[in-house]
N, C-alpha and C positions, 0 to 999 in steps of 0.2 A: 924137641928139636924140629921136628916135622911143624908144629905150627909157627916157629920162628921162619921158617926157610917159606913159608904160607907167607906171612909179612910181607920179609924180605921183599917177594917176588910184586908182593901186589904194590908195595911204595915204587918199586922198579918199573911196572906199566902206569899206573895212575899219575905221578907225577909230572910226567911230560903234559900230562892231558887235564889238568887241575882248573875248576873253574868253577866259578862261585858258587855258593847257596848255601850251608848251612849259616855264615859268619857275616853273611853283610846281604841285604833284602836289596829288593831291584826296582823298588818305586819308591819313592819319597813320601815321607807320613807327613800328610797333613795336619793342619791342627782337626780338633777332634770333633768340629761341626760337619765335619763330612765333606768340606767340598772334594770338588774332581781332582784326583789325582794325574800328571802330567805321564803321557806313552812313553814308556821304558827305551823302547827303540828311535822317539823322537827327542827325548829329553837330550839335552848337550853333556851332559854328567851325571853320574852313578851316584848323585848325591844322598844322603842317606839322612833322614830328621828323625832325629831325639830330643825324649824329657827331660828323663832322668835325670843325669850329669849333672846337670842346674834348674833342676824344678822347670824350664822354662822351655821352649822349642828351640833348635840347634841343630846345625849342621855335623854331623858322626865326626867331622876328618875337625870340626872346630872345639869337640867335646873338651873342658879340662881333666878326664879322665881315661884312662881304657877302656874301650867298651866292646860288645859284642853284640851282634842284631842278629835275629834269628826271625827268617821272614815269612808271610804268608805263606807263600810258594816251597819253601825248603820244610814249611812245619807239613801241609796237606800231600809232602811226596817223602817223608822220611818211612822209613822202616820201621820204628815205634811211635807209636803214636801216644806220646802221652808228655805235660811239659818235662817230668826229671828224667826222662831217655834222649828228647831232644837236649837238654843241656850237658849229656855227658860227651857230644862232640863239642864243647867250646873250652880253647885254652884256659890251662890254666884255674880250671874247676874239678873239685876231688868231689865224686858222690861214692856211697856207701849203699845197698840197698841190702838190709837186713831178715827181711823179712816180707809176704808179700803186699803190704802194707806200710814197713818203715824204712823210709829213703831222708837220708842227711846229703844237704849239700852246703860246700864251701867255696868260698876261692882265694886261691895264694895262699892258701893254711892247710893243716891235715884235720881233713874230718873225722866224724865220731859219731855216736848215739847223743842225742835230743841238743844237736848243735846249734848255737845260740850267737853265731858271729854274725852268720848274713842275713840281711833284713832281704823279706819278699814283702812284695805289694801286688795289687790287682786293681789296676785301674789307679792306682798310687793310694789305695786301701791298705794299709798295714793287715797281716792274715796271722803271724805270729801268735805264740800264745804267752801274752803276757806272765805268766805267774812263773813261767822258767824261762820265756826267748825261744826259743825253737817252732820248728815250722812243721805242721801234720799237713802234707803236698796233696794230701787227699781231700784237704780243704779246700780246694780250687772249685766251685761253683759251675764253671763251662768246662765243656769238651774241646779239644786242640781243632773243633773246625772253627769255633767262635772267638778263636783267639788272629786279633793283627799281626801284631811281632811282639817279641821279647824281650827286653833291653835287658843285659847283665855288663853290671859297671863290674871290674875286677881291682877292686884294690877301693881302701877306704873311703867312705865319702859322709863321715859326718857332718863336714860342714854343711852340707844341705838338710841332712834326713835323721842329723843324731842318734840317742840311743840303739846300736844293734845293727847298722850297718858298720861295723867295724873293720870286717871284710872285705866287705862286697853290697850290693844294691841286687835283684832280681826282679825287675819291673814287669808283669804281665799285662799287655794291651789287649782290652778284646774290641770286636770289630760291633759299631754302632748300628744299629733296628734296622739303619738306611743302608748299611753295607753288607747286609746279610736276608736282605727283603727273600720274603717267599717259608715253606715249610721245607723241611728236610727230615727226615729219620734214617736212622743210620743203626745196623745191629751189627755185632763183632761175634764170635765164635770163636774159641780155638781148644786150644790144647797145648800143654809143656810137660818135658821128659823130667819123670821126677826118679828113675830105675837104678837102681843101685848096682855095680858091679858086680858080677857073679850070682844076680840075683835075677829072679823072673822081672817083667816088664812090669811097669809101674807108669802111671801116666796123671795129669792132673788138668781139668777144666778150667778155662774161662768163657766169662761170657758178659756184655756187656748191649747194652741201646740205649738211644741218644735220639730226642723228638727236639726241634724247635720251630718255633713260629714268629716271625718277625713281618712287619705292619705299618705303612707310612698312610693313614689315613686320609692325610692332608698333609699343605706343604711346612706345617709346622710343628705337626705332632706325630711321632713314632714309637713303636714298642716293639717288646721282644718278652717271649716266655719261653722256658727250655726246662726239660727233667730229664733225668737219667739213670739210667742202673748200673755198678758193673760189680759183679759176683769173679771170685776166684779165689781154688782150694790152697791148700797151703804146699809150701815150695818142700823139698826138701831138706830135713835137717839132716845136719854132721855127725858120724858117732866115730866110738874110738876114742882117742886122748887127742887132745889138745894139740896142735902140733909142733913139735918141739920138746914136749912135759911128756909127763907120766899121768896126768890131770885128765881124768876120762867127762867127757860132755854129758853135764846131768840131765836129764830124761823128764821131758815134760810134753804137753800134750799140744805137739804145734796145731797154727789155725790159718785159714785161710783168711779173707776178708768179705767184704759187699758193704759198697758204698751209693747209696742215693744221693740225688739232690735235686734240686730246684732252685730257679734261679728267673728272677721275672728282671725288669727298666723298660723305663719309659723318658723318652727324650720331648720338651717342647722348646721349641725356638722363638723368641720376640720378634715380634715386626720390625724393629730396627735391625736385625739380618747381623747385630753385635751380640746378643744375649740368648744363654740356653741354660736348661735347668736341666738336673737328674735325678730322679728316680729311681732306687735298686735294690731291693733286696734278694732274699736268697735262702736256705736252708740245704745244709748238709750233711752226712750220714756216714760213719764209720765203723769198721768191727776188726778186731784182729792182733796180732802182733807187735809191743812196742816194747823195743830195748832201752833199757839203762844205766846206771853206775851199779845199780840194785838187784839187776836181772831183768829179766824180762816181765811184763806188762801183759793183759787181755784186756783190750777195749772191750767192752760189751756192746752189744747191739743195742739201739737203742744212743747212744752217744753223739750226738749232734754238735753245730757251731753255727750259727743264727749271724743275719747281718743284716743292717739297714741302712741305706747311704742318700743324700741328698747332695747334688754339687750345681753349683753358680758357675757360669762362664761368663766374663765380657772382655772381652779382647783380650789380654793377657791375665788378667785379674781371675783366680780359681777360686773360692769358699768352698770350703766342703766340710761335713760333721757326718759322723758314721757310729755306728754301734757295733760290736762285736759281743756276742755269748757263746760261750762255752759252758757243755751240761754232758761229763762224762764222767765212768766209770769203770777202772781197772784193775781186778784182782793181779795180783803177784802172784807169778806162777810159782818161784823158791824158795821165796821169804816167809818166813812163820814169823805170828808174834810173839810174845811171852806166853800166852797160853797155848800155842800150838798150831794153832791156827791159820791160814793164810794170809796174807795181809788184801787188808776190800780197801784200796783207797777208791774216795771220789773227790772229781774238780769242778768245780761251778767259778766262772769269774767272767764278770761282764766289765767292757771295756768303753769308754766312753771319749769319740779324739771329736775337736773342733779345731781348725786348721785355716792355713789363708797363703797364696802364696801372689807374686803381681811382679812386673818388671817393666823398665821404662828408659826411653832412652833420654840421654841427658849431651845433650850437644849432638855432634857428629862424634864423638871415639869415645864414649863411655853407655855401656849395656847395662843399668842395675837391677839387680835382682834381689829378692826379698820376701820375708814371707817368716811364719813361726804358725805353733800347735798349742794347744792344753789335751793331755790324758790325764783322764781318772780310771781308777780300775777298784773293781770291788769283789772280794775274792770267798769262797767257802769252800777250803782245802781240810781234807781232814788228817792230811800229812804236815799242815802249819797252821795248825788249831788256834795260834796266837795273834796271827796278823789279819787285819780284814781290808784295810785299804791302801791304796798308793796313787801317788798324782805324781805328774812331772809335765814341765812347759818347757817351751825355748822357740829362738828370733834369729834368723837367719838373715847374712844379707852379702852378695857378692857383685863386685865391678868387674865387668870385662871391657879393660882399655885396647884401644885401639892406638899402639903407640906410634907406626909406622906400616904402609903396606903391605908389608910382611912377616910386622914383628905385632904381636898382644900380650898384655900381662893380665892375670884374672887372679885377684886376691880377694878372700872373703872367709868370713867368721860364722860358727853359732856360737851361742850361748844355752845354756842346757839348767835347768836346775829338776833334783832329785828331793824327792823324801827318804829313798834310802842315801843318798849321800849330802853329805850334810855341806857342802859348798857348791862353790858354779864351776860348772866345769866347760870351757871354751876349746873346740874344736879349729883352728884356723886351715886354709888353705891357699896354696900359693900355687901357680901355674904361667909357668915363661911358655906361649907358642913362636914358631920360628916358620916360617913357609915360604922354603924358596925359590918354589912356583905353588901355584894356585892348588895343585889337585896334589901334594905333600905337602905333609905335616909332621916336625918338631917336636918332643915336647919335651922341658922338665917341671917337675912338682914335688911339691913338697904337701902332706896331708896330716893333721893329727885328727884322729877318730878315737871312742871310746865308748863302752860296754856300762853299762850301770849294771851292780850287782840285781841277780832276780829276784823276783818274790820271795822263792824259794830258798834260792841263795843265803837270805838272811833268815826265814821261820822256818825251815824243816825241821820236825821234830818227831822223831818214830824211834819208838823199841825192838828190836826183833832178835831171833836167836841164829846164831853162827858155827858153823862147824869144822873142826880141822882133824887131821888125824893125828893123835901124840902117842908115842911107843906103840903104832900100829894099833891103837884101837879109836877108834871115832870119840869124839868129845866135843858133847852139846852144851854150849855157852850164850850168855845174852849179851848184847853190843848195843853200842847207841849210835844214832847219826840228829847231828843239831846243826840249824842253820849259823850263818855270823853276823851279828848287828852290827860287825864294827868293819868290814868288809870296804874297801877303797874298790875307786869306779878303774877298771881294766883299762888302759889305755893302749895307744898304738902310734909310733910315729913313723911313716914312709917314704921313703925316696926311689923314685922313679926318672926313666927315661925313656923315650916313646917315639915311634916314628910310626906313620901311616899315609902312604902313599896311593894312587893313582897311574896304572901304566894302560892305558886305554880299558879294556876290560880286565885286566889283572890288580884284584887288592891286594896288597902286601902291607903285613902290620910285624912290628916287633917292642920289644920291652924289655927293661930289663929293669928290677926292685930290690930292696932291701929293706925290711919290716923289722922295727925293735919293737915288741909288745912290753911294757912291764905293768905289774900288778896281777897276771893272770888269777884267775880265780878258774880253780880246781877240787875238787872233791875228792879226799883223803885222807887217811889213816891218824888221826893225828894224838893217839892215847893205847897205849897196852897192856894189860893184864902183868902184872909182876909180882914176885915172892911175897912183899909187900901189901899186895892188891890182889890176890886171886880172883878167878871167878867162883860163882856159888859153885859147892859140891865136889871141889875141885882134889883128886886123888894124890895124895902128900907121896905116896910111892913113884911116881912119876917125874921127881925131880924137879929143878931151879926152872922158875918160869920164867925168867929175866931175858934168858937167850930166843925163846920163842914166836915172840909179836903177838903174841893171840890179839885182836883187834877187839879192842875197849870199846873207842869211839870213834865216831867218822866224823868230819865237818868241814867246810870250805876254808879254804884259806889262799891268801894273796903270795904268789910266786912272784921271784924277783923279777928278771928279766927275760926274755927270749930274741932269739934273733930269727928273720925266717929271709930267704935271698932266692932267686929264681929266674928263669927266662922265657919269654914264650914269642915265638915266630910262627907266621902265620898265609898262607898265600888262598888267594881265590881270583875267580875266574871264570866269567861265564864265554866260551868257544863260540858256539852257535846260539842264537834266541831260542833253543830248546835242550842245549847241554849245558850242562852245570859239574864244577866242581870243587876240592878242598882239598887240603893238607898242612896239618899244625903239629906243634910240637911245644912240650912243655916240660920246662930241668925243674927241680924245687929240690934244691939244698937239705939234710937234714935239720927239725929245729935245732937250733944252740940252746943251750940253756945253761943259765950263769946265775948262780948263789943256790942249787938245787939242781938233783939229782934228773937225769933225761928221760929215767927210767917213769915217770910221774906224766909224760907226755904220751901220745900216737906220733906215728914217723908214718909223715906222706909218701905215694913212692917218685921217687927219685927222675922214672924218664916216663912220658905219658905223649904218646902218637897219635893221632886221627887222620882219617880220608877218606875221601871218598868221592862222588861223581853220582851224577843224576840227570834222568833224561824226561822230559815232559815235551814232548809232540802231538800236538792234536786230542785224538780221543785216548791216547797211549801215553804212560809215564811209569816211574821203575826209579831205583836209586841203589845201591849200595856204601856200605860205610863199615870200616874195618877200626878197633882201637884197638890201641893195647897199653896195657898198664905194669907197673914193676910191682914190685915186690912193697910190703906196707906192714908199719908194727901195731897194733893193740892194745891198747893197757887200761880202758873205761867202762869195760863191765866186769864184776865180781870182783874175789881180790887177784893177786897175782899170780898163784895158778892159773886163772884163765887168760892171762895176756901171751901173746903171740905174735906171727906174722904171716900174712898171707903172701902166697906164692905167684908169681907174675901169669897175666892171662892176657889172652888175645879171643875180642871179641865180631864176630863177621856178621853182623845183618845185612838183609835185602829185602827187597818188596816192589814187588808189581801191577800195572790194574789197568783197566780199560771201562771208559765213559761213553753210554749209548751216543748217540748219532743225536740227537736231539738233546743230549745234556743232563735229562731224567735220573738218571741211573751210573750209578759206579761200581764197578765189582773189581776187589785186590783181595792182593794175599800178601803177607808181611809174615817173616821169618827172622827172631833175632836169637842169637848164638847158631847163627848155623853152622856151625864143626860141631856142635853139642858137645860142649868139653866143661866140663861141673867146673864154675867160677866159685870162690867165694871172695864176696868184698869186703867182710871182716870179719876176723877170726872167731867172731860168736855165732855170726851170720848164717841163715840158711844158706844150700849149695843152690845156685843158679845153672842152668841146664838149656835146651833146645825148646822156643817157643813158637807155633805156627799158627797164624790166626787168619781166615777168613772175615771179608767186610763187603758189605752190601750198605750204598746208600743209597734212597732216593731222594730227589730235590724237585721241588716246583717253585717257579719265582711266577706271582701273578703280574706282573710288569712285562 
């Protein structure tokens, strides 16, 4: 009660004084050759430039999609610093963080363990891990100082990016050699309350540094090199039963993380002042904790994800081909095999895109845009012993007419072909804007997106042994889980309505959707042990095994349909050229689910609030932001004993710092959960607690 009436009070002072910064950036993105960007306080409009939306640059309030920006200035003055803490203030995005190393995020859907709806990028590098679709965030090569903005499209967009944005879009920009000129290092220190009730004090380290050095040698060649560390023990686990069950939390040996990396580019620009090349790769480092349908996972040390990127610019014309490797290994902390044993899975799959995207105008009122990919992937899974490769391509191409001064239509198609799905599969989009006045916007759309089954999906193939308790005594059985070959590509169709406005400094944005998924593909129980079929060894004194389920075998299969419906309102507002602030709000319907049981799903929660306000003055800056989240169901790790729901929380960060006199130097301290009130974000999940971290950076710019 006390922390609701905490809310209450704070949405009751904040709101009157709300004003921009987490949800919309306050300078215009240039294209990515670095020219100067135009004075926030002289600029005539709060205009905002994005890629995403349409592969191509675009005005935010002209996007065919929703979208959200998360800018410079709101990333270097948030309270957490890191990209999936900055994304849990934007509407309409469910994260999960499990453990101190595995964070799922979604949007417009309920997330889960190794979620495989929303496509992220880096620098418009796909980061996913091919053989399941899911995102390890700890793959992210820079630190939140080296990043521009953020783009997150909320709601499908294959038509441009196919497979695996089904979702959503998560575009990470980072800032080019020439907008980050000079060294800097930067070390973090903290500490988080890991103490259990009624028990002694209990506490847990982080620690973390951050070097870069960026170099404009000349007026046509620049670079940049950066490494970093960040260490930290493990969170608190749950004990007790389950909540809601009798189903007591099995007992295994949580871990912390540390994650390295490195990460070099180098930029050269052509004499014709139209052309620039890129250079980039990178190396990254993981250890730790990762959830499944299966249990939980230990990265080992040692577990890396390699990348090498080249990209072409001329005027709107991108090329780009990049590599992707993955080379890891994770024991199963609960799974035994047939012999006893734990299960040692290892991943190795290397990914191979070459890509093109270009747009052009064609008269006065028609924008085309266009562009397509090839991926190859080549895989050494010792959980899909069977399958080694997979390729998929596709051709993208969309018009933005200009049909009257205040009216555009933007219609456009991909085309997609799979080797696990055995046709084409066309993604179309359709988007009526209406604007009427210049600084609003209209919008409705129509989107089909769609999921190709994963690697995995189709060749998982693993033995292991399972246990339930029958007439009160424990009984150990073998089970199977096998991929599906014959597996249809998940699709999605959405309908939307959008409005995004301009009231001098005040953005207001709203929406409201309606998502039919069908084909889901799910992983589940789909064979049981009966009179007929026992398991080996099985005790004839114990009765008919027909009413029991003992789980035979597990394997994916396609669900009929689902429905998913939602709203999200949005206001920002920057007061003075040094206060900022927000507040958002986001409904999300239970899923529907039709021809199949709901119980087979996660349930998002239902009402989801953010705000907040920030202050950047001179040598001084500070920010707080408060969320809160309802209530949320579970049902994707182990069988169903362990599915649940977690109980609603409200979350309170803040942080503050001060910058020497000369610019040298920054010293803050950032605090998030501070009521310290044990969160959990998913019913398998570590508990979340009170984290306080001290930061020291210095910077030299030799310019």
């Amino acid at each position: 009660m006390l922390t609701r009436l905490l809310f209450v009070a704070l949405v009751s002072i904040c709101l009157p004084a709300v004003a921009a910064a987490q949800t919309t950036v306050d300078r215009c993105r240039q294209k990515e050759s670095g020219e100067p960007e135009p004075d926030p306080e002289k600029a005539p409009s709060r205009d905002v430039i994005v890629i995403s939306a349409s592969r191509c640059e675009e005005s935010l309030i002209n996007a065919p999609a929703t979208m959200t920006v998360i800018g410079e200035d709101a990333i270097a003055n948030a309270p957490a610093q890191n990209v999936t803490d900055l994304m849990r203030l934007v509407p309409g995005v469910n994260i999960t963080k499990t453990s101190a190393r595995d964070i799922n995020i979604t949007t417009r859907a309920p997330t889960g363990t190794l979620e495989d709806s929303t496509l992220v990028l880096l620098d418009g590098r796909s980061i996913y891990q091919d053989f399941f679709g899911f995102v390890m965030w700890d793959f992210i090569p820079v630190d939140p100082s080296q990043i521009k903005q953020i783009e997150v499209i909320r709601g499908p967009a294959s038509a441009v990016w196919g497979a695996n944005a089904l979702t959503g879009v998560v575009n990470v920009i980072s800032k080019t050699p020439r907008e980050m000129a000079g060294t800097s290092v930067a070390i973090e220190f903290g500490h988080f309350d890991r103490t259990r009730r009624g028990e002694g004090f209990d506490g847990g380290g982080l620690f973390s540094v951050n070097a870069t050095h960026a170099e404009a040698p000349s007026e046509r060649f620049a670079f940049k090199i950066s490494a970093g560390l960040m260490a930290q023990e493990a969170l608190l686990r749950p004990v007790g039963n389950v909540p809601g069950s009798s189903t007591p939390y099995p007992s295994f040996q949580n871990r912390g993380t540390t994650q390295p990396r490195l990460d070099a580019r180098a930029d050269y620009d052509f004499s014709d002042h139209r052309s620039r090349i890129i250079l980039a790769g990178g190396i990254t480092g993981t250890e730790g904790i990762i959830h499944s349908g299966l249990g939980p996972l230990d990265i080992q040390g040692g577990s890396t994800f390699k990348y090498g990127r080249v990209t072409y610019y001329r005027d709107r014309l991108k090329l780009q081909a990049f590599v992707n490797a993955l080379d890891a290994e994770g024991p199963m902390l609960l799974l035994r095999g047939l012999d006893g044993r734990l299960l040692d899975p290892t991943f190795e799959n290397q990914t191979y895109d070459v890509e093109f995207s270009n747009a052009n105008d064609l008269g006065s009122r028609h924008l085309v845009s266009y562009g397509g990919n090839f991926r190859s992937n080549h895989f050494d899974l010792s959980l899909a012993p069977l399958g080694r490769t997979r390729r998929e391509g596709g051709a993208y191409a969309q018009d933005r007419i200009l049909l009257t001064d205040r009216t555009q239509l933007i219609v456009g198609t991909r085309v997609d072909r799979f080797t696990a799905v055995d046709k084409t599969v066309l993604s179309p989009r359709t988007a009526f804007i209406f604007k009427p006045q210049p600084n609003h916007t209209v919008r409705l759309s129509f989107n089909r997106a769609f999921r190709a089954p994963s690697f995995f999906n189709s060749f998982l193939q693993t033995r292991f042994l399972s246990q339930e308790v029958v007439g009160g005594v424990p009984f150990i059985f073998p089970s199977f889980a096998d991929g599906n070959l014959d597996l249809k590509e998940e699709g999605l169709t959405a309908y939307e309505a959008a409005y995004i406005g301009q009231l001098g400094a005040i953005t207001l944005g709203a929406s409201t959707y309606v998502n039919h998924t069908r084909n889901m593909v799910l992983f589940t129980q789909v064979e049981s042990y009966t009179s007929a079929n026992p398991p080996p060894l099985w005790p004839g004194q114990l009765g008919d095994l027909d009413g029991l389920q003992l789980p035979y075998r597990y394997s994916y299969r396609n669900f009929e349909r689902t429905k998913d419906r939602g709203v999200e309102l949005s206001l920002d507002a920057r007061i003075t050229p040094s206060v900022s602030g927000f507040i958002n709000y986001t409904w999300q319907a239970d899923t529907e689910a039709e021809g199949f049981s709901q119980s087979e799903l996660n349930i998002a929660p239902t009402h989801h609030v953010n705000l907040g306000a920030s202050l950047d003055r001179g040598r001084y800056f500070g920010s707080m932001s408060v969320s809160y989240q309802d209530d949320a169901f579970w049902q994707d790790v182990l069988a169903t004993p362990f599915h649940g729901w977690t109980e609603p929380y409200t979350v309170v960060n803040a942080g503050a710092g001060i910058r020497s006199i000369d610019g040298t130097m920054t010293i803050a301290v950032r605090v998030t959960n501070l009521l310290n009130r044990a969160t959990q974000q998913h019913v398998f999940g570590d508990l979340i607690k009170r984290t306080i971290i001290g930061e020291v950076r210095f910077g030299f710019d030799p310019r």
